[in-house]
C-alpha positions as CSV (number, residue, x, y, z in Angstrom):
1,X,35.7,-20.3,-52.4
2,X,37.2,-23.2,-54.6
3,X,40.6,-24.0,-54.7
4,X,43.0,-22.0,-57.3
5,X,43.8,-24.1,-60.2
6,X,47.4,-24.7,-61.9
7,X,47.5,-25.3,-65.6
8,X,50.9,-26.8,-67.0
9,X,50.8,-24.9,-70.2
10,X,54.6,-24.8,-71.1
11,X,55.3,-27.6,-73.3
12,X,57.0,-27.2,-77.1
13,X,54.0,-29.2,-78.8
14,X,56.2,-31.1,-81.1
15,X,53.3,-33.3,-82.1
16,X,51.7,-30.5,-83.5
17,X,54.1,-29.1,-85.5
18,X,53.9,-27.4,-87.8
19,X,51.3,-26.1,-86.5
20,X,52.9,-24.7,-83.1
21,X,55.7,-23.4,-84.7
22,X,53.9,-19.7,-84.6
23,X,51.6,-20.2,-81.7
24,X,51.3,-22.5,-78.2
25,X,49.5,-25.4,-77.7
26,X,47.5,-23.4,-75.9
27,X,45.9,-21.2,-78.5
28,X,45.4,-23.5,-81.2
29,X,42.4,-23.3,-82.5
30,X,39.3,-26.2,-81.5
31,X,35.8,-26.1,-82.5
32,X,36.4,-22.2,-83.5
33,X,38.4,-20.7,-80.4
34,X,41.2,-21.2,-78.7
35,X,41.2,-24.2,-76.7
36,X,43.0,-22.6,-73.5
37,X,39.3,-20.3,-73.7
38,X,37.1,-23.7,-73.8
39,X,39.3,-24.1,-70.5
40,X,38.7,-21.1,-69.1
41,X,35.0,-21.0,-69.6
42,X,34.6,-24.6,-68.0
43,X,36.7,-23.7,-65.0
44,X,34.6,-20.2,-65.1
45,X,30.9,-23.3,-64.8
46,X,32.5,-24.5,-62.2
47,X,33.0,-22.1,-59.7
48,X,36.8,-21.6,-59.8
49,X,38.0,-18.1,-59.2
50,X,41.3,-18.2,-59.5
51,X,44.2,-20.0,-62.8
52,X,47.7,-19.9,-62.0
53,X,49.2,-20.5,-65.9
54,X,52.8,-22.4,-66.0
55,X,53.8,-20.8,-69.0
56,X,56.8,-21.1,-71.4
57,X,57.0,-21.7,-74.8
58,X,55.7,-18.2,-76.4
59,X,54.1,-17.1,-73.2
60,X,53.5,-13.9,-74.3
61,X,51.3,-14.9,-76.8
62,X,49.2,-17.2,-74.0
63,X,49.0,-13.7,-71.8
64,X,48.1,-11.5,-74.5
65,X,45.2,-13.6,-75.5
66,X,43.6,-13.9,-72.1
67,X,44.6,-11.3,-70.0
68,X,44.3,-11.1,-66.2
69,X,40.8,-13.4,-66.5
70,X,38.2,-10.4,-65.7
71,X,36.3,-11.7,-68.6
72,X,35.3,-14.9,-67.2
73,X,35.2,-13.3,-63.8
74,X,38.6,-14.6,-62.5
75,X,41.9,-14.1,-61.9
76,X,44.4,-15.3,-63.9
77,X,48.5,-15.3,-62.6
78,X,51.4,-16.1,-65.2
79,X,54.1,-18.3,-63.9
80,X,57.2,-18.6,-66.7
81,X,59.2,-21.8,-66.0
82,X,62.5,-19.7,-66.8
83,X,65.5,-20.7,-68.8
84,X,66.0,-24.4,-67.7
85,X,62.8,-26.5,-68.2
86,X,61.7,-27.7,-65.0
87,X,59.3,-30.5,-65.7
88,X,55.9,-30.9,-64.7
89,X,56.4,-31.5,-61.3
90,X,58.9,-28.3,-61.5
91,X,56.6,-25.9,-62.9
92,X,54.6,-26.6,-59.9
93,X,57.2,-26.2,-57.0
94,X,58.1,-22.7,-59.2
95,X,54.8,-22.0,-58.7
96,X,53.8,-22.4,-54.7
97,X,54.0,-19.3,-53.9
98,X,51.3,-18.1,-56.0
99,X,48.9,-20.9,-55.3
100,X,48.5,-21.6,-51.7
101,X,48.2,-23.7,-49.0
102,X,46.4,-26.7,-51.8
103,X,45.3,-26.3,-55.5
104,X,44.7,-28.4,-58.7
105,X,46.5,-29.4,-61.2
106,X,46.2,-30.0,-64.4
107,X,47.3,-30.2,-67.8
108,X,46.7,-27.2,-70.2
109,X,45.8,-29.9,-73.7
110,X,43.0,-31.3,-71.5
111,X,39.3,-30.9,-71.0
112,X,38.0,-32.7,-68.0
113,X,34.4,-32.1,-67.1
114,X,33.6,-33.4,-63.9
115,X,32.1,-32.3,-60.2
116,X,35.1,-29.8,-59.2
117,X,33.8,-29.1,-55.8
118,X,33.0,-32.8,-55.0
119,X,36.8,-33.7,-55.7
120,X,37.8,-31.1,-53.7
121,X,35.6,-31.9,-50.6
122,X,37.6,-35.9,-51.3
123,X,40.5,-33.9,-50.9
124,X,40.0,-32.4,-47.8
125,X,38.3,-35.1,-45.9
126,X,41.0,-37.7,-47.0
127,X,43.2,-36.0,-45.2
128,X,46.2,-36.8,-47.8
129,X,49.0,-34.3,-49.1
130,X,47.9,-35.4,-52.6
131,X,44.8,-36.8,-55.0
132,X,44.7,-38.2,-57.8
133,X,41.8,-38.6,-60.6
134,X,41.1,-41.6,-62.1
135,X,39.3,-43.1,-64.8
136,X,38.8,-47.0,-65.4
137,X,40.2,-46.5,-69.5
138,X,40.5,-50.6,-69.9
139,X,42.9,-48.8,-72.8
140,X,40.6,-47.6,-74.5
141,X,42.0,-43.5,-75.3
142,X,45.6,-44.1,-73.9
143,X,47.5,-47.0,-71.8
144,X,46.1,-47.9,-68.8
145,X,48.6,-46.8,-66.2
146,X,46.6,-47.0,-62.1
147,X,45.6,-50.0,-60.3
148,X,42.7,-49.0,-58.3
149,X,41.0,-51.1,-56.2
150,X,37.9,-50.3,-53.8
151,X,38.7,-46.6,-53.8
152,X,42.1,-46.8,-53.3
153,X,45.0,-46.6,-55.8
154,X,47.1,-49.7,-55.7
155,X,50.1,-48.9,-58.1
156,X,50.6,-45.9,-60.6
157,X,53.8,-46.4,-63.2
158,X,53.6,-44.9,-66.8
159,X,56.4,-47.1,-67.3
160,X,56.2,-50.3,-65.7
161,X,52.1,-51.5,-66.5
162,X,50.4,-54.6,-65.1
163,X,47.9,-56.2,-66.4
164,X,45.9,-54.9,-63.2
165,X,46.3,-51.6,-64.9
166,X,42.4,-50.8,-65.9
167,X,42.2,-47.3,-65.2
168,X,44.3,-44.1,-66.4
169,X,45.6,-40.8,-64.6
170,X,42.6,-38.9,-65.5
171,X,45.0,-35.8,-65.7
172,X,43.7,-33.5,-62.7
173,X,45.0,-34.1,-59.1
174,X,44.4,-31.9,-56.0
175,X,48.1,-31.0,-53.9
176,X,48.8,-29.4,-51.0
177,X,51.8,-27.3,-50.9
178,X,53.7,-29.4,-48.2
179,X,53.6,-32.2,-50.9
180,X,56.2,-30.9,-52.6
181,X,58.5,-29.7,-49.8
182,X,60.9,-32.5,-49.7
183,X,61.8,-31.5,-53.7
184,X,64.6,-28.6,-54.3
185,X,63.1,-25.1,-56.1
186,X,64.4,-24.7,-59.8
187,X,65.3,-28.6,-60.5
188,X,63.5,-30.6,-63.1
189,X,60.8,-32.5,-61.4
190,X,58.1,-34.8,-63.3
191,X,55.0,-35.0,-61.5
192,X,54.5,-38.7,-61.8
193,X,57.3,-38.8,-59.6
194,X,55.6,-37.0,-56.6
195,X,52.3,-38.5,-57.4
196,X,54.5,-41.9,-57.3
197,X,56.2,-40.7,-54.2
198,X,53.0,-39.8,-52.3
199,X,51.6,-43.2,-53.2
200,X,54.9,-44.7,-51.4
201,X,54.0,-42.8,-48.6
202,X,50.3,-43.7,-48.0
203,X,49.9,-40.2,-48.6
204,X,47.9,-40.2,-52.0
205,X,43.7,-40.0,-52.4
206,X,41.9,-42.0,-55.4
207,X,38.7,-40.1,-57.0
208,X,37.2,-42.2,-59.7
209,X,35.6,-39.9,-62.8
210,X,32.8,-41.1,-64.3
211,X,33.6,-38.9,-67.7
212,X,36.1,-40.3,-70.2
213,X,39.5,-37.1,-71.1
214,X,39.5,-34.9,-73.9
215,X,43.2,-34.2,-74.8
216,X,44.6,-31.7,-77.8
217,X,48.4,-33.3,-77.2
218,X,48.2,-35.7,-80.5
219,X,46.8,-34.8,-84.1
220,X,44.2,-37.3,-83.1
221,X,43.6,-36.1,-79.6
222,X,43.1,-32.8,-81.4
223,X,40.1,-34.1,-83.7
224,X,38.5,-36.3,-81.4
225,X,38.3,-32.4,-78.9
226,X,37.4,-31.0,-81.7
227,X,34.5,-32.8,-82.9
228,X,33.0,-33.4,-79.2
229,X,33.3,-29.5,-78.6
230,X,31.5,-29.0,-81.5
231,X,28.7,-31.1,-80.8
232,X,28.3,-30.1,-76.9
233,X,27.8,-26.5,-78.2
């Protein structure tokens, strides 16, 4: 039984506007359907049984669209990040008890493809609190941001780069629950921080992707989706 999987799918969109006005990011439409389905079906390929959603912004709209998961033979949960916007990293800690003892994480604009269950078993037999993905991006589809260096990730700062910097957060990271325990419930959190904190701590996995990301957060992000969804189907 994989791991259940947490999809930050919250945000306001603003760089989609005006075309998130009416609807979350989550159900705009890519290559025909909405893209939080594309999600759902590749989780569904790989084996994943269980999607814990970190809503917000018109939540409803996200649940009425794709139900409790029976369609795709899962199980889907809805976790609303409330009136004060927690973050990333806060949506998460909301969320523990509903996901477990570990879980993924990742963003609900992205489509990763890539071996679930091998990243999982990197996970568990690197005996960390936390992994990360990477992806060696030379800044080539965002800003390089992870020094990673013979399996093992050097320095992560979306603010502070070096020129070391040749791979990117590749957007999915494995956590155990205890990673977050230090953190107070219903604060804002960003999750770079407990990724960052983690890596302070010797307490953070690297797991190089050999796939480049596919991202619906920019009108160009959007397209690029778009057009490879279209041509994969």
């Amino acid at each position: 039984m994989s791991l259940p999987v947490a999809i930050l799918a919250g945000g306001l969109a603003t760089r989609l506007r005006p075309a998130t006005e009416t609807i979350p990011k989550a159900l705009i439409e890519v290559a025909g359907k909405p893209f939080a389905v594309y999600q759902a079906e590749l989780l569904a390929r790989h084996g994943i049984g269980e999607v814990v959603w970190l809503v917000g912004y018109r939540a409803d709209q996200v649940e009425a669209a794709l139900g409790d998961g029976s369609r795709w033979a899962m199980r889907f949960e809805y976790v609303h990040d409330g009136p004060v916007l927690l973050g990333t990293g806060g949506a998460v800690r909301r969320a523990l008890p509903r996901l477990g003892e570990a879980f993924f994480v990742m963003y609900g604009d992205s489509y990763l493809e890539c071996d679930f269950s091998g990243i999982e078993r990197a996970f568990r037999e690197s005996g960390r609190s936390g992994l990360m993905t990477v992806y060696r991006n030379e800044g080539q589809f965002d800003t390089s941001n992870v020094e990673f260096v013979e399996g093992h990730i050097r320095r992560y700062d979306k603010l502070v780069r070096t020129p070391e910097m040749r791979h990117i957060d590749w957007g999915l990271g494995v956590m155990s629950a205890a990673a977050f325990a230090r953190y107070p419930d219903g604060e804002p959190l960003d999750l770079a921080r407990v990724y960052q904190d983690l890596l302070a701590a010797g307490d953070l996995a690297g797991y190089e992707v050999a796939n480049r990301f596919y991202e619906i957060g920019s009108p160009e992000g959007l397209a690029d989706t778009d057009a490879f969804l279209r041509r994969r189907d």
